[in-house]
N, CA and C of each residue as an Amber inpcrd file, in Angstrom:
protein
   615
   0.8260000  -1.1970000   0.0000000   0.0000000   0.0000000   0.0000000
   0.8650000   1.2530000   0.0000000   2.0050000   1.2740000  -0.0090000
   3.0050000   2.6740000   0.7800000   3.6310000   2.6280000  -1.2330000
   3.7960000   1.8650000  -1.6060000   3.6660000   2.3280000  -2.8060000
   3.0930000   3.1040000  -3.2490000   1.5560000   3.0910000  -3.3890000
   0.7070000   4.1810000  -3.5730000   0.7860000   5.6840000  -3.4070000
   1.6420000   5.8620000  -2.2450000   1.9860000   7.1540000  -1.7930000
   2.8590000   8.0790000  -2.6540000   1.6290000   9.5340000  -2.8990000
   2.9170000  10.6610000  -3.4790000   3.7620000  11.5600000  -2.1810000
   4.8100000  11.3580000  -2.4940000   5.5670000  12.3930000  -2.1910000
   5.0560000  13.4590000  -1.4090000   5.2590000  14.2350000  -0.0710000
   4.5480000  15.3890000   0.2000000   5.3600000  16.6510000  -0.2920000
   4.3550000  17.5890000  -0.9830000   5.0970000  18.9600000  -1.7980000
   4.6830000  20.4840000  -0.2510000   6.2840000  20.4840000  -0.3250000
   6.2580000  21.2040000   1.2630000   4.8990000  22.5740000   1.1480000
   4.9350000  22.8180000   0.0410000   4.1410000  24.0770000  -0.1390000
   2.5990000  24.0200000   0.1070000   2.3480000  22.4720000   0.1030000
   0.8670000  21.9330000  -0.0580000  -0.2530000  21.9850000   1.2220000
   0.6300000  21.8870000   2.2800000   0.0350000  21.8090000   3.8180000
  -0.8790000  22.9950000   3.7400000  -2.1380000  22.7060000   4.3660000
  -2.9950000  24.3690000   4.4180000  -3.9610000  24.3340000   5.4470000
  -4.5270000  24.9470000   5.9880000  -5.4960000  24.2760000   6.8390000
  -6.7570000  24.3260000   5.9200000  -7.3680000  23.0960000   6.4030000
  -8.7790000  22.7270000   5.8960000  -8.1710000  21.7900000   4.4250000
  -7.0070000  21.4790000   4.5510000  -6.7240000  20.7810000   2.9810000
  -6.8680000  19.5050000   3.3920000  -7.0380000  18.8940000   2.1980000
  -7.5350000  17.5410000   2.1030000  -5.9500000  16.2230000   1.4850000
  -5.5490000  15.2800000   1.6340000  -4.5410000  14.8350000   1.7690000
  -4.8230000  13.1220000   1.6530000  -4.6990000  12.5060000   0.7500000
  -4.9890000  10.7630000   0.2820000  -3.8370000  10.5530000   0.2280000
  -3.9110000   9.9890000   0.6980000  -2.1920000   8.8020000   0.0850000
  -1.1560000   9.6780000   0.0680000  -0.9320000  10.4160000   1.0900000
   0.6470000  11.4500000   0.6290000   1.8340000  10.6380000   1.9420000
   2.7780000  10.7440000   1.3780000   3.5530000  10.3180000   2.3970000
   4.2730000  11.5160000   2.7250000   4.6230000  12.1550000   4.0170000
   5.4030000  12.3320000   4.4820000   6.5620000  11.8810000   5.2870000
   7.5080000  12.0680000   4.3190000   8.9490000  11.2050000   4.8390000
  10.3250000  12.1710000   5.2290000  10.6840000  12.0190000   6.4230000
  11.4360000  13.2190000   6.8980000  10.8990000  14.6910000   6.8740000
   9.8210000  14.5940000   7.1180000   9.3610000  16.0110000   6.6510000
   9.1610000  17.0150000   7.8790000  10.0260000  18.0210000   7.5240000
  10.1240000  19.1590000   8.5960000   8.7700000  20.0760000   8.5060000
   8.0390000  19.8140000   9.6210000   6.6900000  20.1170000   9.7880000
   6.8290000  21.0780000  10.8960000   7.8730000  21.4680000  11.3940000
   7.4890000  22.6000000  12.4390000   6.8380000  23.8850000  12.0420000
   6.2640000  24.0870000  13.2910000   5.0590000  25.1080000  12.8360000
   3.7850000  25.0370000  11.5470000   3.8990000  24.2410000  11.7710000
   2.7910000  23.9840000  10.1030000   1.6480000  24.2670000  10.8550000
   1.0000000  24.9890000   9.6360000  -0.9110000  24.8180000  10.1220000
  -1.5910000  24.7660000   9.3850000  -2.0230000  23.1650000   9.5670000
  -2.9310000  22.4980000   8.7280000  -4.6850000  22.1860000   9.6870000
  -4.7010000  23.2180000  10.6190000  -6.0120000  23.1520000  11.2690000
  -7.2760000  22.8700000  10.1740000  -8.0280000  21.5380000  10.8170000
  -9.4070000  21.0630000  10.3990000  -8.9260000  20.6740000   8.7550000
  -7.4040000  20.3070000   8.4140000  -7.3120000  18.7370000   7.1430000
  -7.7340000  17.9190000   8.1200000  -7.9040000  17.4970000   6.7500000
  -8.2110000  15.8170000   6.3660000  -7.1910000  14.5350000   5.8770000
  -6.9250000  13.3790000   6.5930000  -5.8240000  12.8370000   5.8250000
  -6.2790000  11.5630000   6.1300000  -6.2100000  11.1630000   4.9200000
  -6.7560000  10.0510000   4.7520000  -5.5200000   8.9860000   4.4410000
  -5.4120000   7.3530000   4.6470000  -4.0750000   6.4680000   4.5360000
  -2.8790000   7.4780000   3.9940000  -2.5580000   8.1430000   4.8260000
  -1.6600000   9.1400000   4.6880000  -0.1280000   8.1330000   5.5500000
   1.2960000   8.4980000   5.1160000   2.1080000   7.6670000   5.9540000
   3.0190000   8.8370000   6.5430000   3.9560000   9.4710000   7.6760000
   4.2000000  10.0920000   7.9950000   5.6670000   9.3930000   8.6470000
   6.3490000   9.3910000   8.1530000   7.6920000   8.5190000   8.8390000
   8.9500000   9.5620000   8.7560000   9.1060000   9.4950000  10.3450000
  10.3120000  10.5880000  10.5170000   9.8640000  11.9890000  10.3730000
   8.8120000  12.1340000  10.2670000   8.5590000  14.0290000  10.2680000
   8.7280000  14.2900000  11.3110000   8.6410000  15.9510000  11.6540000
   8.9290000  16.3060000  12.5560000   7.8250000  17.0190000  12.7690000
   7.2480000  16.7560000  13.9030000   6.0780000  17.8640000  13.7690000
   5.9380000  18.7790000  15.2950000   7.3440000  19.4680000  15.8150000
   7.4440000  20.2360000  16.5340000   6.1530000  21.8850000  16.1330000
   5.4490000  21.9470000  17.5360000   4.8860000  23.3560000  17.1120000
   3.8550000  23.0930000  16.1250000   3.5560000  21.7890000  15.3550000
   2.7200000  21.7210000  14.2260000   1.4370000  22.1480000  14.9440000
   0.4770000  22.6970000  14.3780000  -0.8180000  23.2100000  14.4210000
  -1.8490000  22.0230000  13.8880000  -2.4130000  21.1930000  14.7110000
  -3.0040000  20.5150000  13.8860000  -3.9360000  19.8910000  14.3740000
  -5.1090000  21.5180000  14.9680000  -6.1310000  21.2140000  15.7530000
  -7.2950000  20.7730000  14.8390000  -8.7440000  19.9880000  15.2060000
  -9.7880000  19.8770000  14.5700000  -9.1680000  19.1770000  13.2060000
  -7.9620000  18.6590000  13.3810000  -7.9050000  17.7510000  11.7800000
  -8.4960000  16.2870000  11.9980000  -8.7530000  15.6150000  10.8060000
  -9.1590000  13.8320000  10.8970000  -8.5400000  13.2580000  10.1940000
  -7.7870000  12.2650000  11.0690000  -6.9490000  11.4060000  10.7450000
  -7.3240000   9.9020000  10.1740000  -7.6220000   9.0500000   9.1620000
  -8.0770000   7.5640000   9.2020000  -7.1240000   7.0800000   8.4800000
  -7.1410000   5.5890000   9.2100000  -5.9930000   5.0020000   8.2380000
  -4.8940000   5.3650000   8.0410000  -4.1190000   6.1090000   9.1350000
  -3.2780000   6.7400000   9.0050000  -1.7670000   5.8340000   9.7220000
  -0.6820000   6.1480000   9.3880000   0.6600000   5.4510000   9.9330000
   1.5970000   6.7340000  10.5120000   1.8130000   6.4920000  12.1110000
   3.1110000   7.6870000  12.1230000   3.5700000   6.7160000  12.3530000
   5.2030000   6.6950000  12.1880000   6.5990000   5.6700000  12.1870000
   7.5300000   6.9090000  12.2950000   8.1290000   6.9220000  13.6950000
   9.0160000   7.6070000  14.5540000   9.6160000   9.0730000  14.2230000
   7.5350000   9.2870000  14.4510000   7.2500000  10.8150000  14.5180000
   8.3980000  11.9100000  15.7910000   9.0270000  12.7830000  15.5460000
   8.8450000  13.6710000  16.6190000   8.6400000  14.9430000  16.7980000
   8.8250000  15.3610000  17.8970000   8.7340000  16.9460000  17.9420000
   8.4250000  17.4510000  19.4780000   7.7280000  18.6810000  19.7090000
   7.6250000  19.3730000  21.0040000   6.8260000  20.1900000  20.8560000
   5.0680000  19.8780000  21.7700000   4.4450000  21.4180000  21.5380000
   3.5750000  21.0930000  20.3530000   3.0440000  19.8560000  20.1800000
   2.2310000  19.4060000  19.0460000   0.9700000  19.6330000  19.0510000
  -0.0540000  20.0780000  18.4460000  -1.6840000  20.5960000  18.8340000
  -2.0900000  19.7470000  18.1970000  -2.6760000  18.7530000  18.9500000
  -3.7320000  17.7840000  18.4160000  -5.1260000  17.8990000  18.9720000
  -5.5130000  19.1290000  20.0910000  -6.5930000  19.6200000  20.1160000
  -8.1020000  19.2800000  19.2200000  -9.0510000  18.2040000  19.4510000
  -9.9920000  18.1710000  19.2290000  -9.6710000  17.7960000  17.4360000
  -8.8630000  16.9110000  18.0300000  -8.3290000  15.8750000  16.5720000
  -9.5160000  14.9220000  16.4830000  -9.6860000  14.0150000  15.5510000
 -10.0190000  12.8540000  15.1170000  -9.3940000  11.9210000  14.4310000
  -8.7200000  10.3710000  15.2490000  -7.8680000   9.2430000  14.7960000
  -8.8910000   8.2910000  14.9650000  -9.0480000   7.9350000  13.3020000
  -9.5560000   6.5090000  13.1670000  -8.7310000   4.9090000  12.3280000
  -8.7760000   4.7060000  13.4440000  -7.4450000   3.2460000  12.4230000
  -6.1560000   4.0310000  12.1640000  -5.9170000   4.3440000  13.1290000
  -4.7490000   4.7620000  13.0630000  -3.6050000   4.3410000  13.9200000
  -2.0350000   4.4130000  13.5410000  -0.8680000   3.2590000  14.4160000
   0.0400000   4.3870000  14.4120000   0.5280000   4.7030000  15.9190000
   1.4530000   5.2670000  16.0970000   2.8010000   3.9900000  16.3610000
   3.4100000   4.2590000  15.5180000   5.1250000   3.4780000  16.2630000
   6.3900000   3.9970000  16.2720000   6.8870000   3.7510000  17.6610000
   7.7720000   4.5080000  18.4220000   7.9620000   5.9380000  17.7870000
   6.7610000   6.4980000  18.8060000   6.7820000   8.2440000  18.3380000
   8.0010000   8.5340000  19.8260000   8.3120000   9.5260000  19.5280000
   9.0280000  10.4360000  20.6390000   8.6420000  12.2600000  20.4160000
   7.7040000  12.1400000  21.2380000   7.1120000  13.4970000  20.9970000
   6.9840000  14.0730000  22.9820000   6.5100000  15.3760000  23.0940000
   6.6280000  15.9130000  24.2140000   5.3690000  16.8560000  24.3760000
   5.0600000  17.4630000  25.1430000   4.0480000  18.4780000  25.4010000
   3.1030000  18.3950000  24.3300000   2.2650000  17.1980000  24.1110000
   1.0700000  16.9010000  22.7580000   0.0580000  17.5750000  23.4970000
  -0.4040000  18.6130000  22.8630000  -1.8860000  18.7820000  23.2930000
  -3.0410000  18.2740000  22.4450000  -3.8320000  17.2960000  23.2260000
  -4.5420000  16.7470000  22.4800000  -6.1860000  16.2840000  23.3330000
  -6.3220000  17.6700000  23.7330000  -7.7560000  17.6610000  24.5170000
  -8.5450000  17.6450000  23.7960000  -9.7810000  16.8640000  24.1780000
 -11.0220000  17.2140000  23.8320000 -11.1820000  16.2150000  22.1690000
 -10.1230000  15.1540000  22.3160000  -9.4930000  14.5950000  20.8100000
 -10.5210000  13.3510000  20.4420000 -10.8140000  12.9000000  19.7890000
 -11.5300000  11.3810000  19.7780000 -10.6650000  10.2750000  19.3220000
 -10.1530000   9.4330000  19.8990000  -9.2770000   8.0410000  19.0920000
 -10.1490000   7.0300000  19.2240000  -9.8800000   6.3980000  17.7260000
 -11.1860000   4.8510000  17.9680000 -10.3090000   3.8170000  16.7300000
  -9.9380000   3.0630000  18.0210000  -9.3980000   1.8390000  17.0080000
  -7.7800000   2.1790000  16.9310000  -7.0290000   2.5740000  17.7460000
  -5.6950000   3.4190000  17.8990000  -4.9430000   2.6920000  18.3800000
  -3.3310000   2.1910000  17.8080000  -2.3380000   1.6280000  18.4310000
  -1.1380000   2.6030000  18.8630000  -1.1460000   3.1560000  19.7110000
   0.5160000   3.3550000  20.2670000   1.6110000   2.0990000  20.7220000
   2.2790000   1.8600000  19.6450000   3.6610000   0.6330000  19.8660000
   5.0400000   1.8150000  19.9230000   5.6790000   1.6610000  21.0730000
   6.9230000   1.5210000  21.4230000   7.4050000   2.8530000  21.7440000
   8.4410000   3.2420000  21.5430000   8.6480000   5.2390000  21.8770000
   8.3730000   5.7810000  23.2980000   8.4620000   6.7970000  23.2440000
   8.1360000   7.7830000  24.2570000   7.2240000   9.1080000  24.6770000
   6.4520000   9.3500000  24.4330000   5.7280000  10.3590000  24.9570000
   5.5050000  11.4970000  26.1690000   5.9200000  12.4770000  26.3110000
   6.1010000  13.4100000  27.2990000   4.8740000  14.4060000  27.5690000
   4.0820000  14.0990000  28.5610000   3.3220000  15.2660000  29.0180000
   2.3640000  15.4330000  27.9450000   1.3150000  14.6090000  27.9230000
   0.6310000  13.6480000  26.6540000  -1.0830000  14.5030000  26.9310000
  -1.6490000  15.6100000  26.6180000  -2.7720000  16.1880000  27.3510000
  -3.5500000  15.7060000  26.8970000  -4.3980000  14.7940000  27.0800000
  -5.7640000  13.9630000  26.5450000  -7.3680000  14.6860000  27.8420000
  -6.8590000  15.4800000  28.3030000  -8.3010000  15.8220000  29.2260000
  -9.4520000  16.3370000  28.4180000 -10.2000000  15.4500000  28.8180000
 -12.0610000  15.5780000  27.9870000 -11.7210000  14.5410000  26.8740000
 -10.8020000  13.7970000  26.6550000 -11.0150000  13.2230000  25.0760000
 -11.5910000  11.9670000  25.1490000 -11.8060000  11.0110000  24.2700000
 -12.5810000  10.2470000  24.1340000 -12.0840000   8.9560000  23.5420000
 -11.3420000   7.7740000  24.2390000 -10.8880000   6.9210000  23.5670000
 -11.6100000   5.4650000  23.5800000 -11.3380000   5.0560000  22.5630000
 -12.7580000   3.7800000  22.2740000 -11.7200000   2.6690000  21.3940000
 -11.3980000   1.2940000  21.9470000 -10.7200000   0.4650000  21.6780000
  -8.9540000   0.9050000  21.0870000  -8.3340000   1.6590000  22.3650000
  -7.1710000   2.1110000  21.8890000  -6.2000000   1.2370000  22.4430000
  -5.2550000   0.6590000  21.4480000  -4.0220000   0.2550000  22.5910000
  -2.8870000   0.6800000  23.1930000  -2.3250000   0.8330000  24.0420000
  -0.6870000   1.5800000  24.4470000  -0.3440000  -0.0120000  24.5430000
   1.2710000   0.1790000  23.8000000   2.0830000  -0.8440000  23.7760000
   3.2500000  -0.7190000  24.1370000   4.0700000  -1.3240000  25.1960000
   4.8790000  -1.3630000  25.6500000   5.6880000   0.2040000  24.7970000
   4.6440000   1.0260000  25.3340000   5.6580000   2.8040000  25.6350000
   5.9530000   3.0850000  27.2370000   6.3710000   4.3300000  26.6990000
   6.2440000   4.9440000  28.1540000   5.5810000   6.1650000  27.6940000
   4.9100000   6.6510000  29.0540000   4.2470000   7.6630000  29.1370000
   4.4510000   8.5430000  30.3090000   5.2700000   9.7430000  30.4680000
   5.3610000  10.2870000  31.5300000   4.3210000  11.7620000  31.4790000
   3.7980000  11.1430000  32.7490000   3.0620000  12.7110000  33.1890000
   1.6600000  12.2660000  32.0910000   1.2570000  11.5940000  31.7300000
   0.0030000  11.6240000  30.7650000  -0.9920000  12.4930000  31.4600000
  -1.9640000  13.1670000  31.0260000  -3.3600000  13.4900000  31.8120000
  -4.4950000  12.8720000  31.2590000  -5.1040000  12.2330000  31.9000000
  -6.4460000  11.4970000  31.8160000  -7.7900000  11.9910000  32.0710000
  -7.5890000  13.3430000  33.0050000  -8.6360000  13.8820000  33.6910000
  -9.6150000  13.9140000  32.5730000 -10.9480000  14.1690000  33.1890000
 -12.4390000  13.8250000  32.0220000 -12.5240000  13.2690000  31.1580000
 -11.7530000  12.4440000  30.6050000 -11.1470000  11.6740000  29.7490000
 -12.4230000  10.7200000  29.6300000 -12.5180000   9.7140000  28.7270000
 -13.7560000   8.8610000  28.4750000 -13.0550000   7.6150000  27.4990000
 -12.5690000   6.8760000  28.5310000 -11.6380000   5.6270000  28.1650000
 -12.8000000   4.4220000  28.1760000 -12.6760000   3.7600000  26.4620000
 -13.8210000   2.6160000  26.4620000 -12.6050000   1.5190000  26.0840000
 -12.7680000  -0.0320000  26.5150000 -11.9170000  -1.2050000  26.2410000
 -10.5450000  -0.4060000  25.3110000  -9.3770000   0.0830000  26.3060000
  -8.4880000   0.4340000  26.5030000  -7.2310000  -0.2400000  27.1410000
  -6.0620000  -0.6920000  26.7670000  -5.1160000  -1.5860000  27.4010000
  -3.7120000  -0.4980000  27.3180000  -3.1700000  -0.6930000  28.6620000
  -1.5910000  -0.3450000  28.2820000  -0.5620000  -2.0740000  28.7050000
  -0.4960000  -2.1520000  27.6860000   0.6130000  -3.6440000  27.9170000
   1.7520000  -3.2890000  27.8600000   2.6220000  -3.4790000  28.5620000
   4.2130000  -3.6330000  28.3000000   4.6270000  -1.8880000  28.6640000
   3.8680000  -1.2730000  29.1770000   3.9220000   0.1820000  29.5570000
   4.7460000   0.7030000  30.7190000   5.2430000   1.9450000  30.1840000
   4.9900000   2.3470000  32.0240000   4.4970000   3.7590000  31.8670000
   3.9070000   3.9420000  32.8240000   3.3510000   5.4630000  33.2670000
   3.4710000   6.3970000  34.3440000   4.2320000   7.3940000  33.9530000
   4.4520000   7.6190000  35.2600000   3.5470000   9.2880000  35.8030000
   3.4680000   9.0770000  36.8860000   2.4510000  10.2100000  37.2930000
   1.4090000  10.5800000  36.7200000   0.5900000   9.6420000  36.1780000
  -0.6190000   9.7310000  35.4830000  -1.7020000  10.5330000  35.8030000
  -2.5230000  11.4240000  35.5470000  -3.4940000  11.8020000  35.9330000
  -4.9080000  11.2170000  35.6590000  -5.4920000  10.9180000  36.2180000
  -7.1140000  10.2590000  36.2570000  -8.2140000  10.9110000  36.7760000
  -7.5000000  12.0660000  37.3680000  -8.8050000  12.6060000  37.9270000
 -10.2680000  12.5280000  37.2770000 -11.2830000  12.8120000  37.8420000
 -12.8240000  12.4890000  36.9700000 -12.9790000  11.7690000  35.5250000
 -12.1780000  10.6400000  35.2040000 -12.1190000  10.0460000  33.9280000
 -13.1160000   9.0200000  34.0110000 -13.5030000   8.7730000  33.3940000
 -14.3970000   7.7070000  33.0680000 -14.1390000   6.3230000  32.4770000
 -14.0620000   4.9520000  33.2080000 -13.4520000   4.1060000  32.3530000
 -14.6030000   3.1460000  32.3610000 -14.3350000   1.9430000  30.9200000
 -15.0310000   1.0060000  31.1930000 -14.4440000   0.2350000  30.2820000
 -14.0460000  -1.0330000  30.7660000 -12.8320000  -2.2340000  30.5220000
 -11.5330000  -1.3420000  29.6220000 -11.2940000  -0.8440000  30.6030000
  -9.5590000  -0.2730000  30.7490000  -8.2870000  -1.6630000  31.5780000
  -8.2230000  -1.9100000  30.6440000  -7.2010000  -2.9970000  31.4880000
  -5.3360000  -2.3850000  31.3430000  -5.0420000  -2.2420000  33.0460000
  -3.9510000  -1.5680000  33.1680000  -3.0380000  -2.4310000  34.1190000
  -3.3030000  -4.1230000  33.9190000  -2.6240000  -5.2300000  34.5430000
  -1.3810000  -5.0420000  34.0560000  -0.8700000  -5.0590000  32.7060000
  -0.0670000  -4.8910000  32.3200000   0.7670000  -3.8270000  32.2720000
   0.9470000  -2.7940000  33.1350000   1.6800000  -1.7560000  32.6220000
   2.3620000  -1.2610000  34.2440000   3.3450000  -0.6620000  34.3850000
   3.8070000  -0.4200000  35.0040000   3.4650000   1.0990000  35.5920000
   3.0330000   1.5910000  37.1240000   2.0150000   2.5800000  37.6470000
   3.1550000   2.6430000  38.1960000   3.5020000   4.3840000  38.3530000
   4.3510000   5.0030000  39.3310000   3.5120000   6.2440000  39.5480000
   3.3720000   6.0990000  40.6780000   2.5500000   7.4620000  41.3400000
   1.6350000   7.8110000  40.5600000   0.5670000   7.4690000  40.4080000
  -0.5650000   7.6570000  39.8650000  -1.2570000   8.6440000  40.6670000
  -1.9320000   9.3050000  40.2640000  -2.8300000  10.4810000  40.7470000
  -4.6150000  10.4900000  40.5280000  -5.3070000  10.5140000  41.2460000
  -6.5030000  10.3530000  40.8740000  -7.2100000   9.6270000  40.7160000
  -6.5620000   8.3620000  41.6930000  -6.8760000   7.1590000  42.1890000
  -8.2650000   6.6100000  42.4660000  -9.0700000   7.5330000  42.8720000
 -10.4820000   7.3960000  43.1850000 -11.0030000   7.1990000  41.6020000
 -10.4210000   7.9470000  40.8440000 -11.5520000   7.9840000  39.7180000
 -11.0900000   6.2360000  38.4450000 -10.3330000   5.5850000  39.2690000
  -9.9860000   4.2800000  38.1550000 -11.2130000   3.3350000  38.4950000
 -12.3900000   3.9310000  38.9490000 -13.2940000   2.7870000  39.1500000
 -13.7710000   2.2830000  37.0610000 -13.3430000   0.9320000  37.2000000
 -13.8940000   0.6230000  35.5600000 -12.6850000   0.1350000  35.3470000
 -11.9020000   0.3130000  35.6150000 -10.3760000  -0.0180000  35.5040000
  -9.7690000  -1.6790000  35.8480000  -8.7340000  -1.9970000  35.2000000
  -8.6200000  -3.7630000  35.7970000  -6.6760000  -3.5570000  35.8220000
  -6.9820000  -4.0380000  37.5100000  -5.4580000  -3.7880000  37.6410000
  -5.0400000  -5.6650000  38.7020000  -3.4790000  -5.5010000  38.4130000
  -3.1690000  -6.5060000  39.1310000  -3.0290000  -6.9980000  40.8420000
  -2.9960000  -7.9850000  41.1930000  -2.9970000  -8.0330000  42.2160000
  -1.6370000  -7.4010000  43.2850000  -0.8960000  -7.9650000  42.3390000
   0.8870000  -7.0270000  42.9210000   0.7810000  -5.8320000  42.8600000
   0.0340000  -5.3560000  41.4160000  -0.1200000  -3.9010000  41.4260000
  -0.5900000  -2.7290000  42.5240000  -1.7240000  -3.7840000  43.1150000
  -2.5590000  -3.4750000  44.5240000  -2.0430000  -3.2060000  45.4480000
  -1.1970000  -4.5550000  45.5950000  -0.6990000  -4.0020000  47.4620000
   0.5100000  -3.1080000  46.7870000   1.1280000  -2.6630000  45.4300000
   2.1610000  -1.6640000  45.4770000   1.6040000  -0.2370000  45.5570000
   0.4010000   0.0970000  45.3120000  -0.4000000   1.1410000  45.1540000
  -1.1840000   1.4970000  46.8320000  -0.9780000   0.4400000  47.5610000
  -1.8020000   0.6230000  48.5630000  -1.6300000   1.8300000  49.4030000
  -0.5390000   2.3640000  49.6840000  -0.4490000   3.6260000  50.3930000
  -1.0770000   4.7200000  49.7670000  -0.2990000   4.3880000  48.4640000
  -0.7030000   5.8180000  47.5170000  -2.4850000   5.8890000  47.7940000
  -3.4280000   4.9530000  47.5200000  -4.8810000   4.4100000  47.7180000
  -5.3340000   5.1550000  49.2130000  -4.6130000   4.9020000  49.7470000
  -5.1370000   5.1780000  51.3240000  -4.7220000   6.9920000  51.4780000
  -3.6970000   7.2080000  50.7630000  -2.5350000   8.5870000  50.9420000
  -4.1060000   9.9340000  50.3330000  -4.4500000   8.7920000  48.8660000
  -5.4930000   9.5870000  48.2090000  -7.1160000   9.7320000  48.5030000
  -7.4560000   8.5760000  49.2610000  -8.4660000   8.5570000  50.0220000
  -8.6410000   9.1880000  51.6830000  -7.6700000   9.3500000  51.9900000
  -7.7890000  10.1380000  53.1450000  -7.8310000   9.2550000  54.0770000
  -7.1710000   7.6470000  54.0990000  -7.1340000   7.1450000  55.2210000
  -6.0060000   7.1080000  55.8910000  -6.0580000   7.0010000  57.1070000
  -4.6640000   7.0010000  57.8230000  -4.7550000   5.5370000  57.9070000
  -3.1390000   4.7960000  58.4630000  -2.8190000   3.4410000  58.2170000
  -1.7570000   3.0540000  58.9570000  -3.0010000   2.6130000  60.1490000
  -1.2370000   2.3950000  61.7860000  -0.4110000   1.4210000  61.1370000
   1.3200000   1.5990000  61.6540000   2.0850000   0.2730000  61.3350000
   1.6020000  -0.5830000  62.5630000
């Protein structure tokens, strides 16, 4: 299928433009603003999309392959069938976003803003995720396998079959709100202070 793909012509990016089959390969995307495109089996390998603008766009069928950058606006995006692998990106803003049917495999992610967004059969695969925010978030049959996360936020999120057996929890935040959530039993008694720290119980030795 990556055959199919033309070439991306740097001049072409616009917002509200429309985009089939283009590959972007190494493509220096900082600062671009392509607010509310469209990109359809589009492939994106090695761009850089520091600063890119790329609120209200829809993504389907789409491939990033070891996207990066810093400061990315994915603000009230739309990803359908779409595979991130090993991105290394930082400060993504991506509130208020919808993902359905979404793989994150491998990479790194920094300070990942998903509050209010809406994810519906997404997977995280053995990444890491530091600092993610989850708050109002609306997580449907969701897995992080092979993960780790660190300082997660959950506040008021909403889950239902979120399975987070697999992934590695460091200081999680917002503990009350993982009801819907499926965690391990080791995971439990390692979380237990933090549980009690966030619920307000005290806990004689």
């Amino acid at each position: 299928m990556a055959d199919a793909h033309t070439d991306f012509a740097d001049e072409a990016l616009e917002p509200d433009g429309v985009y089939d089959e283009v590959r972007f390969s190494g493509t220096d995307l900082l600062g671009a603003d392509a607010g509310g495109a469209r990109f359809l089996d589009c492939l994106l390998d090695g761009a850089d999309l520091t600063e890119a603008h790329l609120k209200d766009t829809h993504w389907t069928d789409c491939r990033f392959e070891r996207v990066r950058g810093v400061g990315t606006e994915l603000v009230e995006a739309t990803l359908q069938d779409c595979e991130w692998l090993e991105p290394r990106l930082g400060a993504v803003a991506a509130y208020g976003s919808g993902w359905r049917r979404v793989t994150v495999r491998g990479g790194k992610v920094d300070y990942l803003n998903l509050r209010g967004a809406r994810l519906r059969e997404v997977r995280f695969e053995d990444c890491v995720l530091l600092e993610p925010d989850f708050a109002d978030a609306t997580l449907t049959d969701v897995t992080f396998d092979g993960c780790v996360l660190t300082t997660a936020q959950w506040s008021k999120a909403t889950l239902s079959k979120v399975d987070l057996s697999g992934a590695r929890l460091v200081a999680p935040q917002g503990l009350s709100s993982l009801r819907g959530a499926t965690i391990g039993r080791v995971q439990l008694i390692e979380l237990a202070d933090a549980f009690a720290d966030q619920l307000g119980i005290r806990v004689k030795d």
